[in-house]
PDB file of N, H, CA, C and O in Angstrom:
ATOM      1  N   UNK A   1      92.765  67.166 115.535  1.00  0.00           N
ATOM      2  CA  UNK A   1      92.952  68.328 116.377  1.00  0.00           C
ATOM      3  C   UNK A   1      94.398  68.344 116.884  1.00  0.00           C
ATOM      4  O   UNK A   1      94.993  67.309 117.182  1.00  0.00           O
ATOM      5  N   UNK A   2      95.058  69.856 116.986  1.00  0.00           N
ATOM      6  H   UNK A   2      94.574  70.697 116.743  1.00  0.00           H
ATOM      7  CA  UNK A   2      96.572  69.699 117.558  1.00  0.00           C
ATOM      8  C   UNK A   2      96.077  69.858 118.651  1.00  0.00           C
ATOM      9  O   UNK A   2      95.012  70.377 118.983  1.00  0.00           O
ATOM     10  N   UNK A   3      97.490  69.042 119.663  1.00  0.00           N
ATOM     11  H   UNK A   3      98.355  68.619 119.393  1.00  0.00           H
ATOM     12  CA  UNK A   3      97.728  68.502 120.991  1.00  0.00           C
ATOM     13  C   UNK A   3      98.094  69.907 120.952  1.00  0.00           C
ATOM     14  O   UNK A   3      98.238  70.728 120.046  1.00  0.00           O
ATOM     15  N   UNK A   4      98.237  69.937 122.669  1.00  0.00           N
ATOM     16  H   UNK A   4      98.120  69.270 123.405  1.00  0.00           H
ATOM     17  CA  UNK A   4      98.118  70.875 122.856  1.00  0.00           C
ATOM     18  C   UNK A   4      99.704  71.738 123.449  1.00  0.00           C
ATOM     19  O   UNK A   4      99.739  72.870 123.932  1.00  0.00           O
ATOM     20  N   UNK A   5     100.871  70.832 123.232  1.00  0.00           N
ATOM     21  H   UNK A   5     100.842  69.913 122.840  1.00  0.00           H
ATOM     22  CA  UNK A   5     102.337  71.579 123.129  1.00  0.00           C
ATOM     23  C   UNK A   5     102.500  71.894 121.390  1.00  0.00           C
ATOM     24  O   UNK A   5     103.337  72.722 121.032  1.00  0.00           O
ATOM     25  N   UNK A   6     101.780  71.290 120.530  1.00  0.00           N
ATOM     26  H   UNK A   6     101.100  70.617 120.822  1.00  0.00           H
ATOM     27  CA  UNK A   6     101.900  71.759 119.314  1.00  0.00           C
ATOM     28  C   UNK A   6     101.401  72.997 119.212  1.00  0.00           C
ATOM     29  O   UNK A   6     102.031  73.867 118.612  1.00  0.00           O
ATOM     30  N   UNK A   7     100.123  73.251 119.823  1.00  0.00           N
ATOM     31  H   UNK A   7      99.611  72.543 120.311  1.00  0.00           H
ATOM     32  CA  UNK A   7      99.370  74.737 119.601  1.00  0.00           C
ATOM     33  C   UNK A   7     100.112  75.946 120.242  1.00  0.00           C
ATOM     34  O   UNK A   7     100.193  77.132 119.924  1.00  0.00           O
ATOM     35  N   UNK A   8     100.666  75.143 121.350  1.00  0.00           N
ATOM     36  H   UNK A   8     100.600  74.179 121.608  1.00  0.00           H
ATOM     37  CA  UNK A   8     101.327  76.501 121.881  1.00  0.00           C
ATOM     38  C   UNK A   8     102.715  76.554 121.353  1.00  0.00           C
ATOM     39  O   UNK A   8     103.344  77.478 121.868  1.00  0.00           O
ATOM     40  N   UNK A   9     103.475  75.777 120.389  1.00  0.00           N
ATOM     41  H   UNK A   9     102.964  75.026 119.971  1.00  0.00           H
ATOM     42  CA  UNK A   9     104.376  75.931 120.100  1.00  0.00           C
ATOM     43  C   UNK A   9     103.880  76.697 118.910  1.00  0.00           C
ATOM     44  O   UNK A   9     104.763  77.550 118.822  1.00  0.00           O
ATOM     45  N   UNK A  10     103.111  76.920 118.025  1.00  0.00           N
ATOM     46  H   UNK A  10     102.394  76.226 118.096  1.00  0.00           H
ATOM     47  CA  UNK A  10     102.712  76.946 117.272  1.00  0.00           C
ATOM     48  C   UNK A  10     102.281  78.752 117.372  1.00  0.00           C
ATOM     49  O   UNK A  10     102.570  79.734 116.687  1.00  0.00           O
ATOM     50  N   UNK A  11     101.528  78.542 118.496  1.00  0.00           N
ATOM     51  H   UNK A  11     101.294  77.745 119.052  1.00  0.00           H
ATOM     52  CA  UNK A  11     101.234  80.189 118.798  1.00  0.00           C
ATOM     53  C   UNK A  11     102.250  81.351 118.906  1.00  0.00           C
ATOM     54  O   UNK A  11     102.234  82.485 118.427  1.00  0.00           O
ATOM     55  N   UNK A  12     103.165  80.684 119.712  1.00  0.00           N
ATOM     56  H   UNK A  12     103.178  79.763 120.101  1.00  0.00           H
ATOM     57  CA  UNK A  12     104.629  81.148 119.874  1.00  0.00           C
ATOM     58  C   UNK A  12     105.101  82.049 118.446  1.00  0.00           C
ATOM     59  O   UNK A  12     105.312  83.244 118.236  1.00  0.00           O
ATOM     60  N   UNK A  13     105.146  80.759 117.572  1.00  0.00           N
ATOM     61  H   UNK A  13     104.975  79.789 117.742  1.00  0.00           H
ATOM     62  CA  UNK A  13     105.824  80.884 116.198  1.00  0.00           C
ATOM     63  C   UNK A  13     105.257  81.925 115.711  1.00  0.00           C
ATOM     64  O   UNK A  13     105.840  82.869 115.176  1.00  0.00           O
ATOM     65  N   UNK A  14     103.527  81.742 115.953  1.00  0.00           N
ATOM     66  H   UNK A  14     103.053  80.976 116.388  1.00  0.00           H
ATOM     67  CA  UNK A  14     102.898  82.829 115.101  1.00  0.00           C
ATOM     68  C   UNK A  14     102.962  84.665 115.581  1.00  0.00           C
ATOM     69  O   UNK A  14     103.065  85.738 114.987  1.00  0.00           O
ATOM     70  N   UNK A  15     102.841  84.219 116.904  1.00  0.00           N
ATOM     71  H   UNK A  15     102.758  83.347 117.386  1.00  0.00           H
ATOM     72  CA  UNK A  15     102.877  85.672 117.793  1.00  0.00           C
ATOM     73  C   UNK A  15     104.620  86.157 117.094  1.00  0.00           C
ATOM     74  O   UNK A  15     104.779  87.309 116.692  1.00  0.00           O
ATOM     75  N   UNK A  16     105.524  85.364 117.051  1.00  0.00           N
ATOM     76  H   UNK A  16     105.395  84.428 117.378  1.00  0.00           H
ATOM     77  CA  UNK A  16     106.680  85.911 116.635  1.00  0.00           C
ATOM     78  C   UNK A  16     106.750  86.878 114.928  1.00  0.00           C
ATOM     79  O   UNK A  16     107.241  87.951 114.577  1.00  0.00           O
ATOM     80  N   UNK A  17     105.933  85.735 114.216  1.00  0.00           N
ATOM     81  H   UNK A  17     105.534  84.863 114.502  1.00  0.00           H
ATOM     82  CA  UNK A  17     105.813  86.317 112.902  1.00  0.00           C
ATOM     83  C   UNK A  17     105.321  87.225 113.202  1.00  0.00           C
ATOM     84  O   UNK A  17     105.979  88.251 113.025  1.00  0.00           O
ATOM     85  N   UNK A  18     104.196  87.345 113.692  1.00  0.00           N
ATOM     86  H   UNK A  18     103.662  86.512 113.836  1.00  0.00           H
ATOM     87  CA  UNK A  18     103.177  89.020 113.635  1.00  0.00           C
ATOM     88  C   UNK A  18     103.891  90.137 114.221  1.00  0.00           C
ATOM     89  O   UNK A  18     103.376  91.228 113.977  1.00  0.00           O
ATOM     90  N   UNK A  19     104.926  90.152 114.919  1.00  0.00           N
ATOM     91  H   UNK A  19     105.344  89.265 115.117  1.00  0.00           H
ATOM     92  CA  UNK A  19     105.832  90.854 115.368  1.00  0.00           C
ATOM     93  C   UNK A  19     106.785  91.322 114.616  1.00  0.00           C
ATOM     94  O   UNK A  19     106.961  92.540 114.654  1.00  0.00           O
ATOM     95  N   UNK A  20     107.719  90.434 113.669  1.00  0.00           N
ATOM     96  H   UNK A  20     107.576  89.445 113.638  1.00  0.00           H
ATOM     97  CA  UNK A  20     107.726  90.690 112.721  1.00  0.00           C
ATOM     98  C   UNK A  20     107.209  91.230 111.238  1.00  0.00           C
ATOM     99  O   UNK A  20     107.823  91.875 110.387  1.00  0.00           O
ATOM    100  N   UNK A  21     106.144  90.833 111.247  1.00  0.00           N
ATOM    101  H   UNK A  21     105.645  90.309 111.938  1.00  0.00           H
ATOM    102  CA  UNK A  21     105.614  91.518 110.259  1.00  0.00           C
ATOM    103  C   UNK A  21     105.253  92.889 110.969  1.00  0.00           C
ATOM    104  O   UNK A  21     105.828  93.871 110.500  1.00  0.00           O
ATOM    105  N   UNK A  22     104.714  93.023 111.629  1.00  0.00           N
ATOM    106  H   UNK A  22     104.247  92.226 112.010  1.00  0.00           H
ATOM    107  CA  UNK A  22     104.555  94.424 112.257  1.00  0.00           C
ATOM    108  C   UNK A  22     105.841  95.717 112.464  1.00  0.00           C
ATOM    109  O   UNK A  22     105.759  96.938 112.602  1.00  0.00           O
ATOM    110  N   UNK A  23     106.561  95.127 112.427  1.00  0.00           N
ATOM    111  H   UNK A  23     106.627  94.135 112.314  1.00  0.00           H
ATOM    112  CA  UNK A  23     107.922  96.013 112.477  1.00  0.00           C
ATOM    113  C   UNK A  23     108.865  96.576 110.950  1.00  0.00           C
ATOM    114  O   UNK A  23     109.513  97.543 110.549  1.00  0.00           O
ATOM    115  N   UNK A  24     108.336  95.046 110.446  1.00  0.00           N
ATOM    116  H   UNK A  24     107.810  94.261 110.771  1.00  0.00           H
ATOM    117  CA  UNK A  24     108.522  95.504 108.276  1.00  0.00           C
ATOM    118  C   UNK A  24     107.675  96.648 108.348  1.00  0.00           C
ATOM    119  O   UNK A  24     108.122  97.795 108.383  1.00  0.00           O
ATOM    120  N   UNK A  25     106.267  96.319 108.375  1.00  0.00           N
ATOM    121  H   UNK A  25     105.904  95.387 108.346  1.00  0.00           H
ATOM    122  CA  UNK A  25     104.740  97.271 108.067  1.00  0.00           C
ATOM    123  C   UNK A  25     105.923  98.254 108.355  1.00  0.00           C
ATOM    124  O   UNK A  25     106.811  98.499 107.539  1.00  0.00           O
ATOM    125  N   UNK A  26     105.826  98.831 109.714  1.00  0.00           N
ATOM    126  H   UNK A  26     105.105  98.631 110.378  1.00  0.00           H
ATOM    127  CA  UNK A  26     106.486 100.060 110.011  1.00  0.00           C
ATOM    128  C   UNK A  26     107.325 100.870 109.702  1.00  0.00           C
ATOM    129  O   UNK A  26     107.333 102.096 109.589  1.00  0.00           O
ATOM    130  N   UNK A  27     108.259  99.845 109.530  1.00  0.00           N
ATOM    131  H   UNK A  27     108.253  98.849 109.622  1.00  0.00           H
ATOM    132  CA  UNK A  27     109.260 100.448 109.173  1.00  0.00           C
ATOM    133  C   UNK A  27     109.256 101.026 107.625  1.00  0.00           C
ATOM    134  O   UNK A  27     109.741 102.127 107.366  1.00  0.00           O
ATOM    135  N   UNK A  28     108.670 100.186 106.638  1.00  0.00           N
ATOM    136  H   UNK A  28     108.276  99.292 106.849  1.00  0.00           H
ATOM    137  CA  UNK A  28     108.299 100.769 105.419  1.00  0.00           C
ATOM    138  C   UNK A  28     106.855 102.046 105.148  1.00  0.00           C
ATOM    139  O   UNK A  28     106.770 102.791 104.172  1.00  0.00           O
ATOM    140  N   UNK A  29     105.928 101.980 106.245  1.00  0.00           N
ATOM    141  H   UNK A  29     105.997 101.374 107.038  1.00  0.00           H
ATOM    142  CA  UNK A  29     105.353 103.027 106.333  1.00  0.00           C
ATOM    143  C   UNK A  29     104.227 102.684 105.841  1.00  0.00           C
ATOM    144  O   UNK A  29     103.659 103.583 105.220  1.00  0.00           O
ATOM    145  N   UNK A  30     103.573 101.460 105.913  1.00  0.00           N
ATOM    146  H   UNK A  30     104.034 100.730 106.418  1.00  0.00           H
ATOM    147  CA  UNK A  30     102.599 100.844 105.733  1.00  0.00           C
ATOM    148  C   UNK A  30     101.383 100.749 106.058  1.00  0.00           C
ATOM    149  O   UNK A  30     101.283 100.359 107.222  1.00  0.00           O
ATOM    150  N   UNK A  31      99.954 101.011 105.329  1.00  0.00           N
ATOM    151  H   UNK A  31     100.035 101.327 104.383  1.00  0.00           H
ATOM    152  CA  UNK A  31      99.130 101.680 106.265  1.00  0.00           C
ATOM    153  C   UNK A  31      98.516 100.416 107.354  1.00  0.00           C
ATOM    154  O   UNK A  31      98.028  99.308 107.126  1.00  0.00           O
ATOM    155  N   UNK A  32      98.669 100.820 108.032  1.00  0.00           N
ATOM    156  H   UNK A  32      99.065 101.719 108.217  1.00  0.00           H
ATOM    157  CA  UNK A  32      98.288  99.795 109.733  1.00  0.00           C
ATOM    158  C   UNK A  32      97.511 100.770 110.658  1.00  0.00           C
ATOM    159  O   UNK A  32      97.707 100.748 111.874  1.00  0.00           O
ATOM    160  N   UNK A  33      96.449 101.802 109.964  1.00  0.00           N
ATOM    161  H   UNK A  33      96.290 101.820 108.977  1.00  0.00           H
ATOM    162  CA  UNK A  33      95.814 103.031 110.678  1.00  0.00           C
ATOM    163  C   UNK A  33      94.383 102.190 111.386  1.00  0.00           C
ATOM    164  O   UNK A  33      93.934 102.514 112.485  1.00  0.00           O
ATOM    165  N   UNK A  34      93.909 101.298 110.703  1.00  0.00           N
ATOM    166  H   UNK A  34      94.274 101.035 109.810  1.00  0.00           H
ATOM    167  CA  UNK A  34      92.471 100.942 111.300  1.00  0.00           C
ATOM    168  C   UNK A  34      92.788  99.824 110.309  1.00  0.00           C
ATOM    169  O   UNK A  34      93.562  99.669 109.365  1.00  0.00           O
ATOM    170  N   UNK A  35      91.488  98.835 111.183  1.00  0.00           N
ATOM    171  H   UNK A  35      90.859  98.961 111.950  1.00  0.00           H
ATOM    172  CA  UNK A  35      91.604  97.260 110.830  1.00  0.00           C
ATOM    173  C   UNK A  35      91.361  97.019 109.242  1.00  0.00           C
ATOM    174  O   UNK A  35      91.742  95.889 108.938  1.00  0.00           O
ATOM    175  N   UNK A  36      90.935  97.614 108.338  1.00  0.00           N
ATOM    176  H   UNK A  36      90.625  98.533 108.585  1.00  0.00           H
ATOM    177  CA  UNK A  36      91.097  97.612 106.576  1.00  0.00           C
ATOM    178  C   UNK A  36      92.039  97.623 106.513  1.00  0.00           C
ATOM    179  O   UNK A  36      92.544  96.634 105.980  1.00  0.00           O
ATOM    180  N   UNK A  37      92.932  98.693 106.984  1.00  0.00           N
ATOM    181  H   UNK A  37      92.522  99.496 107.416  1.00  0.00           H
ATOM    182  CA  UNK A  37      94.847  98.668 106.603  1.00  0.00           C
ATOM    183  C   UNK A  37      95.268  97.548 106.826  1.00  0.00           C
ATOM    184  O   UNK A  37      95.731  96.687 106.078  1.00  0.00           O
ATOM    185  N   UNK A  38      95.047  97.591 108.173  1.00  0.00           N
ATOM    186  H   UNK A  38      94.672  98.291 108.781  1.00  0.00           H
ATOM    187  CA  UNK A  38      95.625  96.273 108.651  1.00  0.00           C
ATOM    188  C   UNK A  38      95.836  94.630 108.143  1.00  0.00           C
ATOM    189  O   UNK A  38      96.728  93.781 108.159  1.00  0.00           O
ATOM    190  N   UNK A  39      94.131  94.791 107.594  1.00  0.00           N
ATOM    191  H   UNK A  39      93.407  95.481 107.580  1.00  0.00           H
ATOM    192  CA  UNK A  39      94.131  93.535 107.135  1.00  0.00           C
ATOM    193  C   UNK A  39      94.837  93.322 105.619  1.00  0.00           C
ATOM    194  O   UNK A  39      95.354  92.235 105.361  1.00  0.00           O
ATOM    195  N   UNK A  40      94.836  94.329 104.705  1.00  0.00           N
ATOM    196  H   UNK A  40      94.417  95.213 104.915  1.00  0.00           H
ATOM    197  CA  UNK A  40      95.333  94.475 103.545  1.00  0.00           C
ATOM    198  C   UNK A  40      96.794  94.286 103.696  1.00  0.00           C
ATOM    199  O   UNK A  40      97.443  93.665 102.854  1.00  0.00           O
ATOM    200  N   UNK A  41      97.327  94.815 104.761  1.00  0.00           N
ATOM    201  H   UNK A  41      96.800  95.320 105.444  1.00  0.00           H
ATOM    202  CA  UNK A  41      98.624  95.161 105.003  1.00  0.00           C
ATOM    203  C   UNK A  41      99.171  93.778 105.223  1.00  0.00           C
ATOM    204  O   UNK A  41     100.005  93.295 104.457  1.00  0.00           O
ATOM    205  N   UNK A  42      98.763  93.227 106.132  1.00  0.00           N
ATOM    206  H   UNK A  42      98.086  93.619 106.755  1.00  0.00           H
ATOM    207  CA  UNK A  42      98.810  91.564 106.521  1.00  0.00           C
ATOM    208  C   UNK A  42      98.839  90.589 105.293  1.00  0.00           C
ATOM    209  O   UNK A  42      99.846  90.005 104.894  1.00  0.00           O
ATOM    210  N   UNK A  43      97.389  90.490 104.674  1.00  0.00           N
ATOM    211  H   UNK A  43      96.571  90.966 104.998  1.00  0.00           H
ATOM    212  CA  UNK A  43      97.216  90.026 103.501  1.00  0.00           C
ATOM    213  C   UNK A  43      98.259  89.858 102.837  1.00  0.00           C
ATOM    214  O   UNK A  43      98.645  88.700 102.682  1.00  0.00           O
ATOM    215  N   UNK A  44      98.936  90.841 102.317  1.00  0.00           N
ATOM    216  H   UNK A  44      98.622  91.782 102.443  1.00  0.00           H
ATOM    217  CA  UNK A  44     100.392  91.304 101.576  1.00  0.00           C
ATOM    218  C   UNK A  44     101.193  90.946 101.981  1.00  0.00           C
ATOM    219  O   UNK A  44     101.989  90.425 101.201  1.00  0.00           O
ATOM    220  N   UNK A  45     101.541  90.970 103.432  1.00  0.00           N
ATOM    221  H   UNK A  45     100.894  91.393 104.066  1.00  0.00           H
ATOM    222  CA  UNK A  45     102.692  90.456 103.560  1.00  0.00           C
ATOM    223  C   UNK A  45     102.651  88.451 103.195  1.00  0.00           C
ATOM    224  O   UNK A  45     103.508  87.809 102.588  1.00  0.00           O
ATOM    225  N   UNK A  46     101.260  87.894 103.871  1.00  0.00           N
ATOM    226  H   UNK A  46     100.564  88.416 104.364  1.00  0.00           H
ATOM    227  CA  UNK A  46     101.336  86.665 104.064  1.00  0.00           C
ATOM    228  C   UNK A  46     101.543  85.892 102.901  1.00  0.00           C
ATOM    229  O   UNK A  46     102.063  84.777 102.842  1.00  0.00           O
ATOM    230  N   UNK A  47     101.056  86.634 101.907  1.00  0.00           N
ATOM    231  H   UNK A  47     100.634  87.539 101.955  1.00  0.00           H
ATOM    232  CA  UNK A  47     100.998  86.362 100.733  1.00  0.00           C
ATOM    233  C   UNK A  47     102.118  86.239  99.724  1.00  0.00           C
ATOM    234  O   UNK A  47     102.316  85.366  98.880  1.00  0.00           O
ATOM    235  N   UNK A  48     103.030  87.700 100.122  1.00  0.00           N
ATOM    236  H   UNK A  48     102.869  88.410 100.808  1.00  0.00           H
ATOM    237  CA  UNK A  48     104.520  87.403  99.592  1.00  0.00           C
ATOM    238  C   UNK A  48     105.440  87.414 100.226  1.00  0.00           C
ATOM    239  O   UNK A  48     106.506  87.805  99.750  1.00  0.00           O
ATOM    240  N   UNK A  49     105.326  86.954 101.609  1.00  0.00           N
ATOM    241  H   UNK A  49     104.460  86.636 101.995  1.00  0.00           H
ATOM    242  CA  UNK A  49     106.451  86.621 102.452  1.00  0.00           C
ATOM    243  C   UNK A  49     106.499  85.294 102.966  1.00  0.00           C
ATOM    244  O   UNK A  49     107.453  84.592 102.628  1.00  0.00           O
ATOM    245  N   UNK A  50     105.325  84.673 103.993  1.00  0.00           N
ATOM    246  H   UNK A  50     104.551  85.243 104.268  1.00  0.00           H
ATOM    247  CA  UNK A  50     104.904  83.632 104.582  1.00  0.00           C
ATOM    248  C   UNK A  50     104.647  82.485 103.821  1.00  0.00           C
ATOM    249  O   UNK A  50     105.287  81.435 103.775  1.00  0.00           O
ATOM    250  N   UNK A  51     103.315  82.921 103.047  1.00  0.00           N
ATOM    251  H   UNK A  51     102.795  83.774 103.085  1.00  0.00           H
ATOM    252  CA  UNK A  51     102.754  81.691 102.211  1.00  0.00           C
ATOM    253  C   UNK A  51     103.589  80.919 101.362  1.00  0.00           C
ATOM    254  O   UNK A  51     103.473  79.699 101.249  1.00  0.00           O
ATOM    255  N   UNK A  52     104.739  81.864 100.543  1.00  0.00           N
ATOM    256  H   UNK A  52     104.833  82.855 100.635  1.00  0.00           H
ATOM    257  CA  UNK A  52     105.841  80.976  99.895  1.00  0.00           C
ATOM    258  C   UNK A  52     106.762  80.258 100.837  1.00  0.00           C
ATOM    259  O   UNK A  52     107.327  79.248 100.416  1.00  0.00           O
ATOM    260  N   UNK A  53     107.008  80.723 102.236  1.00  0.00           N
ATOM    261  H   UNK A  53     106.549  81.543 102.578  1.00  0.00           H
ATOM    262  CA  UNK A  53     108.101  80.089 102.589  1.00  0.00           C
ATOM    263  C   UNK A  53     107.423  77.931 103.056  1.00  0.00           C
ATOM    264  O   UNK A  53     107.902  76.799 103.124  1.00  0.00           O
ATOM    265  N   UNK A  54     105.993  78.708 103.242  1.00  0.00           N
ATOM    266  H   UNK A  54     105.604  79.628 103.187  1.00  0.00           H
ATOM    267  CA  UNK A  54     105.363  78.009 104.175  1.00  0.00           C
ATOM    268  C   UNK A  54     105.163  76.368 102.648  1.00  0.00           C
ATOM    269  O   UNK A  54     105.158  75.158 102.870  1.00  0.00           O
ATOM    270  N   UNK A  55     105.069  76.909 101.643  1.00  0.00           N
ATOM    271  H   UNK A  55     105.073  77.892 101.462  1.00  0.00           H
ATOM    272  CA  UNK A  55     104.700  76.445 100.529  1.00  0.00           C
ATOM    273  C   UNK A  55     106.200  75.374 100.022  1.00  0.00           C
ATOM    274  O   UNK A  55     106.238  74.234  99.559  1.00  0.00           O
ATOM    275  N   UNK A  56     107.155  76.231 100.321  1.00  0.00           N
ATOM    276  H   UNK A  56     107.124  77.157 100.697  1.00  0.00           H
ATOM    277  CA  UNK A  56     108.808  75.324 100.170  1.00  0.00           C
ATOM    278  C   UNK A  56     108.845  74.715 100.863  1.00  0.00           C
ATOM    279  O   UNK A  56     109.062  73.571 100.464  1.00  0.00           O
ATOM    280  N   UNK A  57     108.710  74.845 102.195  1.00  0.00           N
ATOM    281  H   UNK A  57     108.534  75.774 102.519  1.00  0.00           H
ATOM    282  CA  UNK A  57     108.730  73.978 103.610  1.00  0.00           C
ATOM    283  C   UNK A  57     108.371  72.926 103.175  1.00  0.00           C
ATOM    284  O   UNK A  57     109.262  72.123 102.896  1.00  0.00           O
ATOM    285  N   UNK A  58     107.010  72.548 102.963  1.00  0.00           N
ATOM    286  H   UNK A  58     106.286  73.200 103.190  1.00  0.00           H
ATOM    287  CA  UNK A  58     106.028  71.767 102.655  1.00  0.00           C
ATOM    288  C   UNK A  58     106.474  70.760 101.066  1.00  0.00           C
ATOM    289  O   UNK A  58     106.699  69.556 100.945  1.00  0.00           O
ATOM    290  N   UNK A  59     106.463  71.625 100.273  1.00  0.00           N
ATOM    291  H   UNK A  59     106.280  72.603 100.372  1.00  0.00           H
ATOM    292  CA  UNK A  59     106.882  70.558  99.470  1.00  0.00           C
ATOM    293  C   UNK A  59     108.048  69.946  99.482  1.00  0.00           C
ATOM    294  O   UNK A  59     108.106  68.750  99.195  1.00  0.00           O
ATOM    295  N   UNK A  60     109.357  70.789  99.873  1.00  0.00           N
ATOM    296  H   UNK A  60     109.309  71.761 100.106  1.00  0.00           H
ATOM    297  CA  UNK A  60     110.518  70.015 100.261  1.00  0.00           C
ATOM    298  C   UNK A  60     110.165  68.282 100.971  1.00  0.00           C
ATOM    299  O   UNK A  60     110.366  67.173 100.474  1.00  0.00           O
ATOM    300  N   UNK A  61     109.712  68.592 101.993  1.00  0.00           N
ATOM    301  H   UNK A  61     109.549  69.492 102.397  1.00  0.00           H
ATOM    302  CA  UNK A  61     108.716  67.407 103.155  1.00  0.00           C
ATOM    303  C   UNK A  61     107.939  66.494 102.007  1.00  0.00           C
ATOM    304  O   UNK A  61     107.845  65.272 102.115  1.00  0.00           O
ATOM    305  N   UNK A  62     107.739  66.770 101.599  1.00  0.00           N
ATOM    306  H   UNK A  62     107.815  67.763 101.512  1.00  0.00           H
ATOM    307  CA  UNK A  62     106.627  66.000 100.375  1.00  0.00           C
ATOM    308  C   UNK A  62     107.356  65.054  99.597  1.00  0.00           C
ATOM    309  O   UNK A  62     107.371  63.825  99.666  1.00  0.00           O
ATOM    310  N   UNK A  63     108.014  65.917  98.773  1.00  0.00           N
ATOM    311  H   UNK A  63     108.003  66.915  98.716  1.00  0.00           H
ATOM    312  CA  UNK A  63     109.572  65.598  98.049  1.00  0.00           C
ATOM    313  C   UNK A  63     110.609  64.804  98.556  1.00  0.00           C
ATOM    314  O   UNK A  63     111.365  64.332  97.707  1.00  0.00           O
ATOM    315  N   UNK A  64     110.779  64.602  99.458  1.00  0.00           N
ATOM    316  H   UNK A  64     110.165  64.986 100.147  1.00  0.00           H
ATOM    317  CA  UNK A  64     111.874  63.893 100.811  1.00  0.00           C
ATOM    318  C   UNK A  64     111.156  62.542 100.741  1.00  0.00           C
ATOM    319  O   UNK A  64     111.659  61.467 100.416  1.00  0.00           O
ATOM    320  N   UNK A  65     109.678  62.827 101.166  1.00  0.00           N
ATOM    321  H   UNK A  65     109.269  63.700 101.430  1.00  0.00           H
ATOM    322  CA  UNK A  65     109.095  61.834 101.967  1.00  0.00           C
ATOM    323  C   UNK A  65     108.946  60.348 100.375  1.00  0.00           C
ATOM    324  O   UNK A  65     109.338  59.184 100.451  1.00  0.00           O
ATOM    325  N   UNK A  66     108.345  60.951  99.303  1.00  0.00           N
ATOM    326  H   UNK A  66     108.026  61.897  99.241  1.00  0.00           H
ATOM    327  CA  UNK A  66     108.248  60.574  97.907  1.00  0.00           C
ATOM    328  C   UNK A  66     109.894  59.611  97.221  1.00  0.00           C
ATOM    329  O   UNK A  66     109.926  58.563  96.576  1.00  0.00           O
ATOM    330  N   UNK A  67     110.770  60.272  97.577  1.00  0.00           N
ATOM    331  H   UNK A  67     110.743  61.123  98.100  1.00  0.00           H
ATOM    332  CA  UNK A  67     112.474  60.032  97.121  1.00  0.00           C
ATOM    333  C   UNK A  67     112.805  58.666  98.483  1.00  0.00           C
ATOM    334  O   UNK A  67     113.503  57.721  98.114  1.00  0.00           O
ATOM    335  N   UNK A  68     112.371  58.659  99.703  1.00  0.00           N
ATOM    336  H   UNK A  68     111.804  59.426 100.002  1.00  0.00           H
ATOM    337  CA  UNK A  68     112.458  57.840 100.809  1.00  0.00           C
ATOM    338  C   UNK A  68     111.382  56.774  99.921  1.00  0.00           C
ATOM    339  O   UNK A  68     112.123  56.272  99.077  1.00  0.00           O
ATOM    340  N   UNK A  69     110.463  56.399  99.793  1.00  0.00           N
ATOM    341  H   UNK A  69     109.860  56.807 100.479  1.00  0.00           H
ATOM    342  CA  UNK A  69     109.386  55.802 100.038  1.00  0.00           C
ATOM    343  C   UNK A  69     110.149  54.814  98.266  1.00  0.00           C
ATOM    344  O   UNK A  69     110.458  53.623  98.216  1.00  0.00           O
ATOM    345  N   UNK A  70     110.240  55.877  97.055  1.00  0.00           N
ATOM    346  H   UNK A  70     109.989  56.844  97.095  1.00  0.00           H
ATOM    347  CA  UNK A  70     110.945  55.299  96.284  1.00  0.00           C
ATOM    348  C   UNK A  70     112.123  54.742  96.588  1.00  0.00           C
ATOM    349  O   UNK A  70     112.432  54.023  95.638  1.00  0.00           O
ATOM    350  N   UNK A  71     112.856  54.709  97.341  1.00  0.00           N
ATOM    351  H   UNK A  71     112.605  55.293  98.113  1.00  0.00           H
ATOM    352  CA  UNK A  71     114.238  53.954  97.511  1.00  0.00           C
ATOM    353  C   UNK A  71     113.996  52.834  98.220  1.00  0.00           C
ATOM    354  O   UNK A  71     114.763  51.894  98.009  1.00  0.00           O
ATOM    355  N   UNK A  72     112.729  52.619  99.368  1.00  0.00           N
ATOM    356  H   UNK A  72     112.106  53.382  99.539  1.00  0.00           H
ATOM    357  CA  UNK A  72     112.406  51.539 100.007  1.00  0.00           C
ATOM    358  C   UNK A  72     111.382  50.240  98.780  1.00  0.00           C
ATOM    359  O   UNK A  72     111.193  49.027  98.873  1.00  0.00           O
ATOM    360  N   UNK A  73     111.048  51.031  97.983  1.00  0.00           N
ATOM    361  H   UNK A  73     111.201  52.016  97.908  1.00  0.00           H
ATOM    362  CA  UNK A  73     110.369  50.055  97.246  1.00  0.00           C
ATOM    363  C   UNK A  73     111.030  49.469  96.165  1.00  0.00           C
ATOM    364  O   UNK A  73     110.493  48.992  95.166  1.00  0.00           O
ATOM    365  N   UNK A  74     112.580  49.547  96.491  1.00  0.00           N
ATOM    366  H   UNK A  74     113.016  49.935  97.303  1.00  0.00           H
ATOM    367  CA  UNK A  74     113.525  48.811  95.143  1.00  0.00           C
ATOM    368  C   UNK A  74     112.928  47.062  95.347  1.00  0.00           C
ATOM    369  O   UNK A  74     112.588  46.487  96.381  1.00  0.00           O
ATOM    370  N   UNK A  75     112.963  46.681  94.277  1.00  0.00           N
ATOM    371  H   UNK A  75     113.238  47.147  93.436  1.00  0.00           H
ATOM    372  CA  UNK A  75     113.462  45.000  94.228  1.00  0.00           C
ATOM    373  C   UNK A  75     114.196  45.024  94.115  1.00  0.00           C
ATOM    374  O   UNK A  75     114.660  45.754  93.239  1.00  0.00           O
ATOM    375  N   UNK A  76     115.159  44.061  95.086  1.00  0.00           N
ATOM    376  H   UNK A  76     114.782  43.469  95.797  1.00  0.00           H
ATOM    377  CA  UNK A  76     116.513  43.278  94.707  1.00  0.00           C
ATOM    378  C   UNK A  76     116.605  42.729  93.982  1.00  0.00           C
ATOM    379  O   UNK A  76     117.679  42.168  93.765  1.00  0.00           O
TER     380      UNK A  76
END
C-alpha cells in the first residue's frame, strides 16, 4: 500500500495531468459532452500520450537498475 505523502504526491501529479488533458480535449474539440465521450476521449489520450511516457519512464529505471547490478557483479 502507498504511504500516504506518496498518494498525495501522486494525486497532485494526476489532478495535474487531467487538467491537462482536459484543455488538449478542448482545445482540439473533442467530444467531452457526457461520460461515453469522456471516457473514450480519456482512453485516447492515456493511451497515446501517458501510457507511453509512463512505459519509457519505467523501462529506462529497469534498464539503469539491470546495467548497475551488471557492473557490481564483475570478478576481479
Amino acid at each position: 500500500m502507498m504511504n500516504v505523502d506518496r498518494q498525495q504526491a501522486l494525486n497532485e501529479h494526476v489532478n495535474a495531468i487531467a487538467q491537462i488533458l482536459y484543455a488538449d480535449a478542448d482545445s482540439q474539440g473533442l467530444p467531452m459532452g457526457n461520460l461515453a465521450e469522456i471516457e473514450m476521449t480519456v482512453r485516447h489520450q492515456l493511451q497515446s500520450q501517458v501510457s507511453p511516457q509512463l512505459g519509457n519512464f519505467l523501462s529506462n529505471l529497469v534498464a539503469q537498475k539491470i546495467l548497475t547490478l551488471q557492473g557490481t557483479s564483475k570478478a576481479p
